[in-house]
C-alpha positions, -999 to +999 in steps of 0.1 A: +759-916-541+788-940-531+824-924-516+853-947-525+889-942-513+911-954-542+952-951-533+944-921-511+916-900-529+877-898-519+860-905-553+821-896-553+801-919-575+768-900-580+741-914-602+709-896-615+678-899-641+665-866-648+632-858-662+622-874-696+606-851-721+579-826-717+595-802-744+601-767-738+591-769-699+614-803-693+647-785-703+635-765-679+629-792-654+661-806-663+680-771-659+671-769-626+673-803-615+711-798-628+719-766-606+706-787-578+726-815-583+755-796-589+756-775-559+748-807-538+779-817-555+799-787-550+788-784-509+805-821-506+834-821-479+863-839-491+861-847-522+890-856-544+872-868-581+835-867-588+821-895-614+784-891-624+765-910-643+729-915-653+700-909-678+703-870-685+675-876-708+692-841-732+719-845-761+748-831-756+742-799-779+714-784-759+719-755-737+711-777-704+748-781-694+755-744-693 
């Protein structure tokens, strides 16, 4: 994570890899490792704009982003 203050505004830069494969029990993996990440997130004092970026290692029409 990297905090950056561009014309005012804190912007958190977060980067991740979340787990790679393992079917059925790495969306799982990944669902959790996602509610982690995003309540680190959300507990962050300060922040203006968020950025993250990384390996999600899901497509975009799973159900891990829910």
């Amino acid at each position: 994570m990297v905090n950056m203050n561009h014309k005012g505004k804190l912007i958190s830069i977060y980067g991740t890899h979340l787990q790679a494969s393992g079917g059925g029990e790495g969306n799982v993996i990944r669902k959790i490792q996602l509610k982690q990440l995003s309540t680190f997130i959300s507990e962050a004092p300060d922040i203006n704009e968020v950025i993250l970026a990384g390996d999600f290692n899901t497509r975009v029409e799973s159900n891990n982003f829910e």
